[in-house]
Structure formats: structure tokens, C-alpha cells
C-alpha positions as CSV (number, residue, x, y, z in Angstrom):
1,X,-14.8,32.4,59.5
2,X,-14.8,29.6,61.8
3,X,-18.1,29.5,62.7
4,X,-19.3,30.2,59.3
5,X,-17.7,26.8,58.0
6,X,-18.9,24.9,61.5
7,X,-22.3,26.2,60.3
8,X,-22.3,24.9,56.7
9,X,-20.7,21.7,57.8
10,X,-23.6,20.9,60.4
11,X,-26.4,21.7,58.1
12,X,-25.0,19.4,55.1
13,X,-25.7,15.8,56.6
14,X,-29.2,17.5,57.1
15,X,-29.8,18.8,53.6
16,X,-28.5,15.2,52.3
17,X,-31.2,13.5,54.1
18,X,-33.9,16.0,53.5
19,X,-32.9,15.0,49.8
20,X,-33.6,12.2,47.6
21,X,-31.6,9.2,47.7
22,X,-29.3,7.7,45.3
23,X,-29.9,3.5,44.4
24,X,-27.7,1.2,42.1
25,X,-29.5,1.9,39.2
26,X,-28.7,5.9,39.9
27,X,-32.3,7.5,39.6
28,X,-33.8,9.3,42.0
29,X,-36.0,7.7,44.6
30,X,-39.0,9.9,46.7
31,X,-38.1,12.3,49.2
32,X,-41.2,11.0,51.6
33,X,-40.8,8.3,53.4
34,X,-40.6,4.9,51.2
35,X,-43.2,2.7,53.4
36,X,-46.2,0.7,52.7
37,X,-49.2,3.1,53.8
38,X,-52.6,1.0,54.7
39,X,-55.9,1.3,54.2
40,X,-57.0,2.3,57.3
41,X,-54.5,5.3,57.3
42,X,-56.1,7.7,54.7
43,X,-59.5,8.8,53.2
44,X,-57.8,11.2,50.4
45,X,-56.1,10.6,47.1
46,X,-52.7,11.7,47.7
47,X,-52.4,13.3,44.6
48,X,-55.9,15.1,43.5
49,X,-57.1,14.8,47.1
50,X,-60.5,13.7,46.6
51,X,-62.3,11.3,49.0
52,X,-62.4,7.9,48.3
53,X,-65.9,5.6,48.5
54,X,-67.1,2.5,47.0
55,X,-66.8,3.9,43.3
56,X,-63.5,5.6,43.8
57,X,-61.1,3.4,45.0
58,X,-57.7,3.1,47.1
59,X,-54.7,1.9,44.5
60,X,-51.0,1.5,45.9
61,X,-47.9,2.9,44.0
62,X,-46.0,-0.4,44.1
63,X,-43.0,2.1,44.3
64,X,-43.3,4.2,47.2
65,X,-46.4,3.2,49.0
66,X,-48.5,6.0,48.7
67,X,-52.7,5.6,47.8
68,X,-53.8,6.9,45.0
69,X,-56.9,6.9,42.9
70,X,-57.5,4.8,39.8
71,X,-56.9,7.8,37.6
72,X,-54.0,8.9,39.4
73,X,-52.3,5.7,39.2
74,X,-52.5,4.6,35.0
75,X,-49.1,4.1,34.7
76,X,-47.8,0.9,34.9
77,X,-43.6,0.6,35.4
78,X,-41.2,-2.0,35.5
79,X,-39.3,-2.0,38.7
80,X,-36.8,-4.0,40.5
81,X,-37.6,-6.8,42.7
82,X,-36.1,-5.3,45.7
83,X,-38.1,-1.7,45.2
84,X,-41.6,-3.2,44.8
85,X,-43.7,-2.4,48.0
86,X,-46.1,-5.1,49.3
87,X,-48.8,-5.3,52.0
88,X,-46.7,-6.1,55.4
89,X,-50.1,-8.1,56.3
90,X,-50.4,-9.9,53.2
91,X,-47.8,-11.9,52.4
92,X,-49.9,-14.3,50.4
93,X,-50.6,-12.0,47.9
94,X,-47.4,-12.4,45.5
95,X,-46.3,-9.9,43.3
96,X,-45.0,-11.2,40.1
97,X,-41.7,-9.2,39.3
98,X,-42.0,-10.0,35.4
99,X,-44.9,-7.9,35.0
100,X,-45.0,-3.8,35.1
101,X,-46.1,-2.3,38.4
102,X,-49.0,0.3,39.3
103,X,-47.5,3.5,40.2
104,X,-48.1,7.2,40.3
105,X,-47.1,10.2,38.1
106,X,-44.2,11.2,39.6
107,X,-43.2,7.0,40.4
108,X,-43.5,6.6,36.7
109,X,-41.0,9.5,35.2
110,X,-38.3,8.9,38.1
111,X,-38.2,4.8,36.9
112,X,-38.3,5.9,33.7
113,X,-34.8,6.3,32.5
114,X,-34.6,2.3,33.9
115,X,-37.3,1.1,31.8
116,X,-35.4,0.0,28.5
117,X,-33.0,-2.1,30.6
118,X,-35.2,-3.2,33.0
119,X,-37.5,-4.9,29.8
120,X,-35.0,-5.8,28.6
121,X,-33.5,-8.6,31.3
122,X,-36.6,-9.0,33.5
123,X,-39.8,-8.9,31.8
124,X,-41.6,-11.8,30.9
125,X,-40.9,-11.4,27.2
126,X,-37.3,-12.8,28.2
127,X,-37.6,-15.4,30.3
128,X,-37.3,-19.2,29.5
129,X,-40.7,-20.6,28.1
130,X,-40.8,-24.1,28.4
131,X,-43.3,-26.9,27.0
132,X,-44.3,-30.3,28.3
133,X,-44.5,-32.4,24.7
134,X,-45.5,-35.4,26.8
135,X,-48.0,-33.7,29.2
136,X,-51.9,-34.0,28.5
137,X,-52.3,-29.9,28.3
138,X,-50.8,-30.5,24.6
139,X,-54.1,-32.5,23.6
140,X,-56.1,-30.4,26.0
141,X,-55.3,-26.6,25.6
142,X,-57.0,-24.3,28.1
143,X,-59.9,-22.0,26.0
144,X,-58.9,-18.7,27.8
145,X,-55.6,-17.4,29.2
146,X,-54.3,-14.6,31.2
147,X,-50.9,-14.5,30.3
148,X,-48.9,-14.3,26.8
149,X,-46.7,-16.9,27.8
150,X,-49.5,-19.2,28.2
151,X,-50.8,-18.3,24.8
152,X,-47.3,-18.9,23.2
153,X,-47.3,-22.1,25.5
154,X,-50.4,-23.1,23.7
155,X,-49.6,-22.0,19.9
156,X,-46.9,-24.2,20.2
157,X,-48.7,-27.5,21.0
158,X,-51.3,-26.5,18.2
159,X,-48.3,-26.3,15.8
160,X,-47.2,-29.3,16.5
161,X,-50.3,-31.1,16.8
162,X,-51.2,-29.9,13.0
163,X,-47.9,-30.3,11.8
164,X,-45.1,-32.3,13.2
165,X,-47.5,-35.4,14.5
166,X,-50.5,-34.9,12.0
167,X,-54.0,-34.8,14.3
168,X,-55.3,-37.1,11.2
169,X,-52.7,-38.8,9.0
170,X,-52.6,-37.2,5.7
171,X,-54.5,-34.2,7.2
172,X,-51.8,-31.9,8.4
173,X,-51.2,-27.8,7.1
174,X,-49.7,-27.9,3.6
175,X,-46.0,-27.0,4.5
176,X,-45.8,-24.4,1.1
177,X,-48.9,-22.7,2.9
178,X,-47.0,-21.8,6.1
179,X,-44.0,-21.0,3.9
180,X,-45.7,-18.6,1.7
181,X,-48.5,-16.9,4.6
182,X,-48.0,-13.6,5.6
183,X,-49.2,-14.4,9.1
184,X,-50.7,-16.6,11.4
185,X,-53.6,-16.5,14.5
186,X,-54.0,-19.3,17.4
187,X,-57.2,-19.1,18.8
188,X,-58.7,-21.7,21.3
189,X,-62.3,-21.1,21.7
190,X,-64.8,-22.9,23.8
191,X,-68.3,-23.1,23.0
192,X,-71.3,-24.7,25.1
193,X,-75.1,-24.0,25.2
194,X,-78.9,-25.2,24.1
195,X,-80.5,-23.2,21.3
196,X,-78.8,-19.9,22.0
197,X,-74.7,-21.1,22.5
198,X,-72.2,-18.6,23.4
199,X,-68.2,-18.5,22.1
200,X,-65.0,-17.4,23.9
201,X,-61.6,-18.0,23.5
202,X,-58.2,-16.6,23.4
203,X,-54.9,-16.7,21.0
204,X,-52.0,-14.6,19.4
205,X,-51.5,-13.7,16.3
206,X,-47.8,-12.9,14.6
207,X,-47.2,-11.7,11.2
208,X,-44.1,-12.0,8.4
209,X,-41.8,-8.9,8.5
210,X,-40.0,-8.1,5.3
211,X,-36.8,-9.5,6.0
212,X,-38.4,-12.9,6.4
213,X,-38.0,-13.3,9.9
214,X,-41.5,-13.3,12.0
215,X,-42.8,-10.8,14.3
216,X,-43.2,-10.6,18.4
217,X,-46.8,-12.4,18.9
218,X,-49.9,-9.9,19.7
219,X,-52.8,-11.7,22.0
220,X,-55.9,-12.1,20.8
221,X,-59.5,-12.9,22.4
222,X,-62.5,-13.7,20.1
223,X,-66.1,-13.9,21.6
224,X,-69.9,-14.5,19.5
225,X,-73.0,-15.7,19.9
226,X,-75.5,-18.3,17.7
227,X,-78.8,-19.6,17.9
228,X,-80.6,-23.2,16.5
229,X,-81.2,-26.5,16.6
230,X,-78.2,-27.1,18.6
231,X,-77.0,-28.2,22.1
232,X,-73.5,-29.5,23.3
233,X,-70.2,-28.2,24.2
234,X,-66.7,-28.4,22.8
235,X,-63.3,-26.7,22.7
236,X,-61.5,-26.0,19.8
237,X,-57.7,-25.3,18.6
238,X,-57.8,-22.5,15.5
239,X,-55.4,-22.0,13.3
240,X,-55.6,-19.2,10.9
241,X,-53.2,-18.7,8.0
242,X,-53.1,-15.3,6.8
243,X,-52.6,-14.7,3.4
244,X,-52.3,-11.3,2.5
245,X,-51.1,-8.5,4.1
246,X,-54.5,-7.0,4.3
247,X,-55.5,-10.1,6.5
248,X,-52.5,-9.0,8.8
249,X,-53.3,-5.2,8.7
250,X,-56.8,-6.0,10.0
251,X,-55.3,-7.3,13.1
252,X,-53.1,-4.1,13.4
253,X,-56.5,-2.5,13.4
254,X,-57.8,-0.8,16.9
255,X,-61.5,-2.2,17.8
256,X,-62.7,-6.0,16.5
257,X,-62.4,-7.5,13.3
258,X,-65.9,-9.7,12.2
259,X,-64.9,-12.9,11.1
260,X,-66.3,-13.2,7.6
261,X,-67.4,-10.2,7.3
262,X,-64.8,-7.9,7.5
263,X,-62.0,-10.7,7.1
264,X,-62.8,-13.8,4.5
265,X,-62.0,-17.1,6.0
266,X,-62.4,-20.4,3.9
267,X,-61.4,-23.8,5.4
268,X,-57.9,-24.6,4.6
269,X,-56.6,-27.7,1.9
270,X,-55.4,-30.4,4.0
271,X,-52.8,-33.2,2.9
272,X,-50.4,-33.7,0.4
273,X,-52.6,-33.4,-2.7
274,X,-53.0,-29.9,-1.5
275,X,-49.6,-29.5,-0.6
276,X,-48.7,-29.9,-4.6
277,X,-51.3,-27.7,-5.3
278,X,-49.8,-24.7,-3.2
279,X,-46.6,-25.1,-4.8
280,X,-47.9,-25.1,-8.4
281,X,-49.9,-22.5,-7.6
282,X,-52.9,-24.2,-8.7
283,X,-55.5,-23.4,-6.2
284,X,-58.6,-21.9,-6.8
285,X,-61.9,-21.9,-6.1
286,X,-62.9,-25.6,-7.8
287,X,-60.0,-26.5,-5.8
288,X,-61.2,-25.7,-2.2
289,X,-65.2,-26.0,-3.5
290,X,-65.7,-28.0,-1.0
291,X,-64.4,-26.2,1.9
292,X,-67.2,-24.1,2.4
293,X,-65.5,-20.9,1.3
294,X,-66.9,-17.9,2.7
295,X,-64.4,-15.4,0.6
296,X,-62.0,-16.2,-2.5
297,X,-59.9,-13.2,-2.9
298,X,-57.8,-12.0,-6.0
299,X,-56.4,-14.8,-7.8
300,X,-58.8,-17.1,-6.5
301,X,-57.0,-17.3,-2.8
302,X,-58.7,-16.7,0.0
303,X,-57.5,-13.9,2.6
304,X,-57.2,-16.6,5.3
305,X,-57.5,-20.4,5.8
306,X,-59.1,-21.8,8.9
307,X,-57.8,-25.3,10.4
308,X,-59.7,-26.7,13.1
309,X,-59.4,-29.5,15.4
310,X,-62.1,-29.9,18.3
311,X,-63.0,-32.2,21.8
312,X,-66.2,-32.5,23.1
313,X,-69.9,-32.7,21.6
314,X,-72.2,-30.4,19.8
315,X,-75.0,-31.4,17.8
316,X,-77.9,-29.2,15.3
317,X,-76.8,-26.4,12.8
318,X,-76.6,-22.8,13.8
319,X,-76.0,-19.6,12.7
320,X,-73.0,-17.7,14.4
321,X,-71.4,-14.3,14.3
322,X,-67.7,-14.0,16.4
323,X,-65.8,-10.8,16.5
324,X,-61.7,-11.1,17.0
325,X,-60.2,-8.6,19.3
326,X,-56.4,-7.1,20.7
327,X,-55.6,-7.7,24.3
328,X,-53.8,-4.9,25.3
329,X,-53.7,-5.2,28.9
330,X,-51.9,-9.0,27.9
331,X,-49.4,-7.1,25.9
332,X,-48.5,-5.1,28.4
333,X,-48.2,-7.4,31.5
334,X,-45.8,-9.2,28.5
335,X,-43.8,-6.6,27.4
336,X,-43.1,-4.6,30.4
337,X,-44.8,-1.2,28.2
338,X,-48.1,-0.6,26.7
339,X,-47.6,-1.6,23.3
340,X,-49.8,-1.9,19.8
341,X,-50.7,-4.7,17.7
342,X,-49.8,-2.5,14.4
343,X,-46.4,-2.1,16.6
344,X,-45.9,-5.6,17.3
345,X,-47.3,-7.1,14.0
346,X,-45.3,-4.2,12.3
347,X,-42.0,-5.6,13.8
348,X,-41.6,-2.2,16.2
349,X,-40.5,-1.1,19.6
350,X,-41.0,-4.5,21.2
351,X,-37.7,-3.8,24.1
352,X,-37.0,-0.1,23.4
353,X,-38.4,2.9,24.9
């Protein structure tokens, strides 16, 4: 009997070690050894087991260190600080803790019980957001982003630079238009060439939920072409109002949305004269006639109004086509999760599981 209880006793500190540990957050972590693997070290995926080359890459699970394949690693996971796994030899290659990590199948369902919580205090969603009203980026924003914040950085000095400050006096968004929109899209867009000009930009785009209250912003890139008599180069600040709820739902839409095709846009009344209109519900199309209206939907309003304000130099006439599209790879490195624009526009799921 004695010996039997020696023997379970001496083989339980080995099973507990053979097993998987136990961190603060109580999930599970891998029963392998946790440890950055290099390059160098393997030729094989480490979960399908094929052989890596110059088309199939090497990917690290920022959770326990293993290479894997680019299909074997679409999961992305938030993840503590102190878990993520970096290169040992390359220090200068920061990992940003705001934003979901790579990781592997079985990574991804042992973090995932943490993932709610984890978006919920760390992502970059919740952190502080700052703006610099006296810095010369508010006069000057940057045509294409990487990062959400940045684009809600930038929607914010193109706010105030239509509304609070006026870019011409007298010129400013009717207030009764922003009051009564069902949405609204910041694009900045850049555009330079010599007969054949190209356009690129990037935004967000938020929309009125029932209650009143607005939505979690959705980023946005635009892109199109033109050709004419035309050469120069300038960047400008967009902002949409959207109208109807139709305008909205072709946001929520997957693929690209042609501007004026698919979506009307008509250039918005400006000023306090138009301001009076709104709220009298007096516009229509004599109103706006000379705005260049591309679309006057039911009840003479147009599904969106276009304000514009641009630096730089182009001269001639053209004739352009742009296309608006989702960033969903933006949203996610936002959000902490792969999330929709109809989910985000729709007031859904921005912190939950």
C-alpha cells in the first residue's frame, strides 16, 4: 500500500508538468514549449506540414512561437502584453499591443474565452484619442492612413474646419443638415497627374442609429481614375452627408459603391440662407440648381451632399469615375475582431464576442 501511494505521489509533479499551465487570466496555455522558434530552425508548416518556399511563407503565432503557413495562421487574437512572443534578435521590430495578434488554430480557441475582456480594456477602440487643434496636421490632413485612430484623428479636424471655424465665412455645413442626416463619410483624397490623373484617399464613415445616438465609425478608402485637359495636384477634405438610409445601407454593402452611379451625390447648400432653407424644408432642385446635382432623390433631396475643401493646384476639365470601398483589415486592427461595416453602421457587436 505503501509503495503504491510512493508511486502515485512521484509520478504527479510529472503529469503536472507534462500538462498545460494555468496563467492569471485561467485559460489554458500550450503544452510545447512556449519559445520564439527562428527561421533557420524549420522548413515545415507546423501544422499541415508542407515545405515552405518563396510563395509559401514562414508566419509566427505571436502566442506560442511556432511557424506556420499563411493559411494556417488567419486568425488574428488579442492577447496580453506579457504573452506576445517577439524575435529575440529583433528588438526593433515593435509589436503594438492594441492591435489583434497572428496566431494559429489551436492559439486562437485557447485565447478565446479572453477575447471580450481583453477588447474591451486594451484594444485600440478604447484608448485616449487626442487632437492637436493648434498643430498644422488640422489644415494639412494626411490623404491615406493606416490606422482608424488616424482617420477619426482626421474626421475631427475636418469637422471643425467646416463647422466650428468656417473654412470661408458664411460657407460652413447647414447645422439642420447634420441634425437631420442619417450618416456621414470623411474622405481625404489626393489626386495628381497630366492628362490621365489618378485618385486615392482614405476616411470613415458612421451612421444614425434609431435611438439618436451615432454609430462606431467603419474605415473607408476610395480610389478612380480620369483623363483630359488637365495637369496638377491637390488634396482634398470630403465630407459626405448622408441622407437617407439607403445612402447608409450602401456603405453596409460588401464590394464598392460607384460614386454617382450607384449613390447620388449633389454638392451641398452652404451658409445660412441654406441653413433656413433646411429647416423650412424648402429645398429642392431650383434650390441647389446650381450645385451641379448629379441625383435629386424623392422629395427633391438628394441621397448625399458633398462638401469639399482642397490645397494644391489642378488645372483643365476631366472626366472621372471613383469607387468607395470597406477597410476591413482597419476595422479589425481597431476593434480587436474582424468586424462588418453593416455591423458597425448597424450599431452591432462592436466590444462583444
Amino acid at each position: 500500500m505503501m509503495a503504491s501511494e510512493d508511486l502515485s505521489a512521484n509520478n504527479k509533479p510529472a503529469a503536472m508538468a507534462a500538462g498545460p499551465e494555468v496563467d492569471l487570466f485561467e485559460k489554458k496555455t500550450p503544452s510545447t514549449t512556449i519559445r520564439w522558434i527562428s527561421d533557420g530552425e524549420v522548413s515545415l508548416c507546423k501544422s499541415c506540414g508542407l515545405l515552405f518556399d518563396w510563395v509559401r511563407r514562414k508566419h509566427h503565432c505571436r502566442y506560442c512561437g511556432q511557424l506556420f503557413c499563411d493559411d494556417c495562421t488567419r486568425h488574428r487574437s488579442m492577447i496580453r502584453e506579457d504573452k506576445i512572443l517577439t524575435s529575440p534578435n529583433k528588438k526593433y521590430l515593435s509589436v503594438n499591443a492594441f492591435n489583434p495578434q497572428r496566431v494559429c488554430e489551436p492559439c486562437h480557441h485557447i485565447l478565446l474565452p479572453d477575447q471580450a475582456i481583453l477588447r474591451e480594456t486594451a484594444s485600440n477602440a478604447v484608448q485616449p484619442n487626442s487632437i492637436n487643434e493648434a498643430g498644422s496636421k488640422r489644415f494639412l490632413n494626411s490623404p491615406y492612413s493606416f490606422t482608424l485612430r488616424e482617420e477619426v484623428r482626421k474626421a475631427a479636424y475636418s469637422i471643425k474646419n467646416f463647422m466650428l471655424d468656417g473654412v470661408i465665412k458664411d460657407q460652413s455645413i447647414p447645422l439642420p443638415l447634420l441634425t437631420n442626416a442619417q450618416g456621414i463619410a470623411f474622405l481625404t483624397v489626393l489626386k495628381v497627374g497630366f492628362v490621365v490623373t489618378g485618385r486615392l484617399g482614405t476616411g470613415l464613415v458612421l451612421s444614425k442609429l434609431p435611438d439618436g445616438s451615432w454609430s462606431a465609425p467603419s474605415a473607408i478608402a476610395t480610389a478612380g481614375i480620369g483623363w483630359g485637359a488637365q495637369i496638377g495636384g491637390e488634396v482634398t477634405d470630403f465630407v459626405i452627408i448622408l441622407n437617407t438610409r439607403g445612402a447608409v445601407d450602401t456603405f453596409c454593402a460588401q464590394g464598392q459603391v460607384n460614386l454617382g452611379a450607384e449613390l447620388g451625390v449633389a454638392a451641398g447648400p452652404v451658409g445660412r440662407v441654406a441653413a433656413g432653407a433646411v429647416e423650412a424644408g424648402q429645398m429642392n432642385m431650383s434650390y441647389i440648381s446650381n450645385g451641379n446635382v448629379l441625383f435629386v432623390g424623392p422629395g427633391g433631396v438628394a441621397p448625399c451632399y458633398s462638401y469639399s475643401h482642397s490645397k494644391g493646384l489642378f488645372i483643365g476639365i476631366s472626366l472621372e469615375g471613383s469607387v468607395v470601398m470597406a477597410r476591413p483589415d482597419v476595422n479589425r486592427e481597431f476593434y480587436g475582431k474582424d468586424i462588418t461595416a453593416a455591423e458597425l453602421l448597424g450599431g452591432r457587436g462592436m466590444m462583444g464576442t
